[in-house]
TORPA-4810 file (N, C-alpha, C, O; in nm, 3 decimals):
<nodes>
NODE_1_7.983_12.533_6.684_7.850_12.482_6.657_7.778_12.454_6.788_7.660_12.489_6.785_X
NODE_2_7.814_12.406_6.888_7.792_12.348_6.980_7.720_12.509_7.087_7.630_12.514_7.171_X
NODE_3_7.802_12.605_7.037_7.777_12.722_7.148_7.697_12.784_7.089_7.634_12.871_7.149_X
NODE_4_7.673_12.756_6.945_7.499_12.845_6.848_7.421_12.736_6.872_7.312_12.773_6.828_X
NODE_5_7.405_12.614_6.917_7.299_12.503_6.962_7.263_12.571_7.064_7.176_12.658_7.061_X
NODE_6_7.353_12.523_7.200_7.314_12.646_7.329_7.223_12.753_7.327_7.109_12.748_7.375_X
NODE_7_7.278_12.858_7.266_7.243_12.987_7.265_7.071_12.979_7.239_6.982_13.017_7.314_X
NODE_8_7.060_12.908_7.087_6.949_12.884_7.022_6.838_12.817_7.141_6.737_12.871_7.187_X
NODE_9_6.873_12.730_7.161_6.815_12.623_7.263_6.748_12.702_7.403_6.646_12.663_7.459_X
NODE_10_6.813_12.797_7.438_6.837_12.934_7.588_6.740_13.023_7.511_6.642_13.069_7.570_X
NODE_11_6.758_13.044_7.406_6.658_13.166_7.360_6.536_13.146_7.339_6.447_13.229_7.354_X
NODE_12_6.520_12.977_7.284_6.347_12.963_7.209_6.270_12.905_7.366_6.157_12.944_7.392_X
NODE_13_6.322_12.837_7.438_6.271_12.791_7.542_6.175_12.665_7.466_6.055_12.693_7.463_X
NODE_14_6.207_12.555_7.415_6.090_12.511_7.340_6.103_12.367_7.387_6.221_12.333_7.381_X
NODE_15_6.030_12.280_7.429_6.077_12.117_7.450_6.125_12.043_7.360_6.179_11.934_7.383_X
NODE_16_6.111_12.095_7.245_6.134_12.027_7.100_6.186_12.118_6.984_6.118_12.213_6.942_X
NODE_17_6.293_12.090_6.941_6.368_12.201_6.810_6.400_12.132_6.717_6.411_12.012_6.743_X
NODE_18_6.419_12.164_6.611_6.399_12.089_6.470_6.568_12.209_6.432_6.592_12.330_6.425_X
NODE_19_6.632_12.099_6.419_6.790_12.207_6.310_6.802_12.171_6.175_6.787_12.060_6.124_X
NODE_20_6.834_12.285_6.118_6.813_12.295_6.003_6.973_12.320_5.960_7.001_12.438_5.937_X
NODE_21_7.091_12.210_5.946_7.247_12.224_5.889_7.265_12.238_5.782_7.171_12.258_5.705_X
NODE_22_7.399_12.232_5.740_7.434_12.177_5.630_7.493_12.035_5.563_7.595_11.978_5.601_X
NODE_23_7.420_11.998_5.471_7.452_11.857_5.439_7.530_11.827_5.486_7.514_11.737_5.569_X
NODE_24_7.684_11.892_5.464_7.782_11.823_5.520_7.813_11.789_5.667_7.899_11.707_5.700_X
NODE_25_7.736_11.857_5.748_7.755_11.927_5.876_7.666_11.833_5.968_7.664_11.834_6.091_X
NODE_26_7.591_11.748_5.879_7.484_11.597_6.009_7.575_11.535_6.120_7.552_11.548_6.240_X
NODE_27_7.678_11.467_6.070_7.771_11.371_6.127_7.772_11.487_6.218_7.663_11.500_6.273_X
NODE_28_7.873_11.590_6.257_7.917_11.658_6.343_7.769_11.721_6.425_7.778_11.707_6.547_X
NODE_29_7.677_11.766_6.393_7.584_11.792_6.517_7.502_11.718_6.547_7.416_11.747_6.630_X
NODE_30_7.508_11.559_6.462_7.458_11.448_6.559_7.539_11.408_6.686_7.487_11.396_6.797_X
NODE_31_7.662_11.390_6.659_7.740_11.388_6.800_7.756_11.504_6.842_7.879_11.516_6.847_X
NODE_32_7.711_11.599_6.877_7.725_11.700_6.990_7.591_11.715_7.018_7.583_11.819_7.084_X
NODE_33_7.434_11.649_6.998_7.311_11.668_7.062_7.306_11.608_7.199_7.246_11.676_7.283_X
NODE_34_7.363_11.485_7.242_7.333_11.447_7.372_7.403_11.545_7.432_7.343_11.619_7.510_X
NODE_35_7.549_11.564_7.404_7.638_11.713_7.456_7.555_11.835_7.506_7.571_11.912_7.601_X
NODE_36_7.480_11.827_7.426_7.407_11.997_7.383_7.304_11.955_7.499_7.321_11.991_7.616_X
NODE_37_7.198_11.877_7.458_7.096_11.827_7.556_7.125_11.842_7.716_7.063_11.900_7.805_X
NODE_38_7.218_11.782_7.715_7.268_11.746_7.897_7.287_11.895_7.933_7.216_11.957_8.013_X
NODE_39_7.430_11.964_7.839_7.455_12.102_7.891_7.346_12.181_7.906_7.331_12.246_8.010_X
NODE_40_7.253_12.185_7.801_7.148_12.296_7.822_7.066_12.274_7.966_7.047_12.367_8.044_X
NODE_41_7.021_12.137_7.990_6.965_12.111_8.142_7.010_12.192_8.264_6.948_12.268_8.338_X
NODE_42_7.216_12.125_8.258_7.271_12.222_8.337_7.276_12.347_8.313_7.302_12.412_8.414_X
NODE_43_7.267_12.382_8.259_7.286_12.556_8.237_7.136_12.603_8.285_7.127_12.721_8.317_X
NODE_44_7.043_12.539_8.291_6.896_12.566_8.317_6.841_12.566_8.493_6.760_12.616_8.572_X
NODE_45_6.949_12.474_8.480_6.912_12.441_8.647_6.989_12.536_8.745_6.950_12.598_8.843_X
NODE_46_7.126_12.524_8.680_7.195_12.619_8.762_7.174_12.807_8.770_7.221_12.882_8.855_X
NODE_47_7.092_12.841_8.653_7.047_12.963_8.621_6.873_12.963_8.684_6.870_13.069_8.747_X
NODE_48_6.794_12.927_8.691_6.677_12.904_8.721_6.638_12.836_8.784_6.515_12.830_8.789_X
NODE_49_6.719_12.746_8.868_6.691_12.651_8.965_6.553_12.532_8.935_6.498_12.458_9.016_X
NODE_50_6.531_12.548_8.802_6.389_12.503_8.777_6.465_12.390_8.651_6.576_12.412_8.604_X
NODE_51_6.392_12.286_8.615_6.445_12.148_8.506_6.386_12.201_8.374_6.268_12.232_8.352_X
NODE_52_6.471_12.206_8.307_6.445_12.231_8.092_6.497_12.134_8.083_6.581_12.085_8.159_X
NODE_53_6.441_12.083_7.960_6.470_11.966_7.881_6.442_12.015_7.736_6.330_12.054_7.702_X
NODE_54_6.529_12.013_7.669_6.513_12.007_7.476_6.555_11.902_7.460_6.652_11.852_7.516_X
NODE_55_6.461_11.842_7.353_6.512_11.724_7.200_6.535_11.796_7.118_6.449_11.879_7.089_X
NODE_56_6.650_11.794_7.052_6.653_11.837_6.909_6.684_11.724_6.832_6.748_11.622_6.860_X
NODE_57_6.615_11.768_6.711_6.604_11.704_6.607_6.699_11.741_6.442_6.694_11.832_6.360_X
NODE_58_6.738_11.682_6.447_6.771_11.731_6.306_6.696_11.708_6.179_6.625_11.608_6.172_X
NODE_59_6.705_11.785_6.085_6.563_11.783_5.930_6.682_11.720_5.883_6.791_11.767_5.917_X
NODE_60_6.674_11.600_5.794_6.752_11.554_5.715_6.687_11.571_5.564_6.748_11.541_5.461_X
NODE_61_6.560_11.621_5.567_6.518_11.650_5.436_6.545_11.748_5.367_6.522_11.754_5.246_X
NODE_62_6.617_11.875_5.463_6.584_12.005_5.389_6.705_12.077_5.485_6.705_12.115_5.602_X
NODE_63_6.824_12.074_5.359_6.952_12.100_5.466_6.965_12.297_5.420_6.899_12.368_5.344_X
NODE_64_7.067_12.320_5.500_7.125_12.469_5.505_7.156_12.502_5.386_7.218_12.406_5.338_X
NODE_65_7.143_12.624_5.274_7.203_12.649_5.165_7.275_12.757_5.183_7.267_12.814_5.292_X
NODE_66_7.355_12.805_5.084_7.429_12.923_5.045_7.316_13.086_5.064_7.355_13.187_5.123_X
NODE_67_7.199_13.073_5.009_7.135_13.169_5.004_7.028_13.207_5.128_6.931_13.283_5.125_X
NODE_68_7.087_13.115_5.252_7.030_13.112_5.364_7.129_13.146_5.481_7.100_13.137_5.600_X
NODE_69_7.282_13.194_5.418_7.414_13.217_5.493_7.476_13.094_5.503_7.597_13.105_5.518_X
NODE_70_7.427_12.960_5.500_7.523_12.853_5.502_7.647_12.820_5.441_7.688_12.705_5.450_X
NODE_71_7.720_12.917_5.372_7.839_12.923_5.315_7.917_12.826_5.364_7.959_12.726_5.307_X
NODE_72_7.941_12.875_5.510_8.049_12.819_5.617_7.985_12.753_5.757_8.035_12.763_5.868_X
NODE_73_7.914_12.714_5.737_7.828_12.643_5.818_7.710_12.723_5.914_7.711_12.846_5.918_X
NODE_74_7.624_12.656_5.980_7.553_12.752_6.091_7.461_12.672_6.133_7.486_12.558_6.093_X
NODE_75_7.362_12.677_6.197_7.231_12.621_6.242_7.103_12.698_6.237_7.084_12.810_6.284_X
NODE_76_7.031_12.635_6.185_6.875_12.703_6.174_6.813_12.661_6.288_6.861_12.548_6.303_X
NODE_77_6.709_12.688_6.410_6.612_12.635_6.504_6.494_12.715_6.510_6.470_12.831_6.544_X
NODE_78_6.410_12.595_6.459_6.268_12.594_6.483_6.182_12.509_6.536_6.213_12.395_6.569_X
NODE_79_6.070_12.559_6.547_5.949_12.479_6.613_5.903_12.384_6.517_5.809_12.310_6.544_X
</nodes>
């Protein structure tokens, strides 16, 4: 989970991301956002020599379903 946060986070370039889990799946990518946050900085600085910063957010209103691939977990990121 932690390395599709990354990835996501590297690709949109956005100051602010909204994830879209699965119900069950809050607890676990609430504790890995400061994780995620800090790493993505480093990974930003050391690749671009320049400072990124993302917040992500998690939607607690409107979680991951089956007919969206969430079977087995995943992450949605948007603006």
């Amino acid at each position: 989970m932690k390395s599709l946060l990354l990835q996501g986070m590297i690709k949109l370039l956005e100051k602010e991301l909204i994830l879209k889990v699965r119900r069950e799946d809050i607890k676990l990518v609430k504790d890995l956002i400061p994780e995620c946050e800090t790493e993505y900085s480093e990974i930003m600085m050391q690749e671009t020599k320049e400072e990124y910063k993302t917040k992500l957010i998690i939607n607690e209103k409107d979680f991951l379903n089956n007919t969206e691939g969430g079977e087995c977990g995943g992450v949605v990121l948007y603006v």
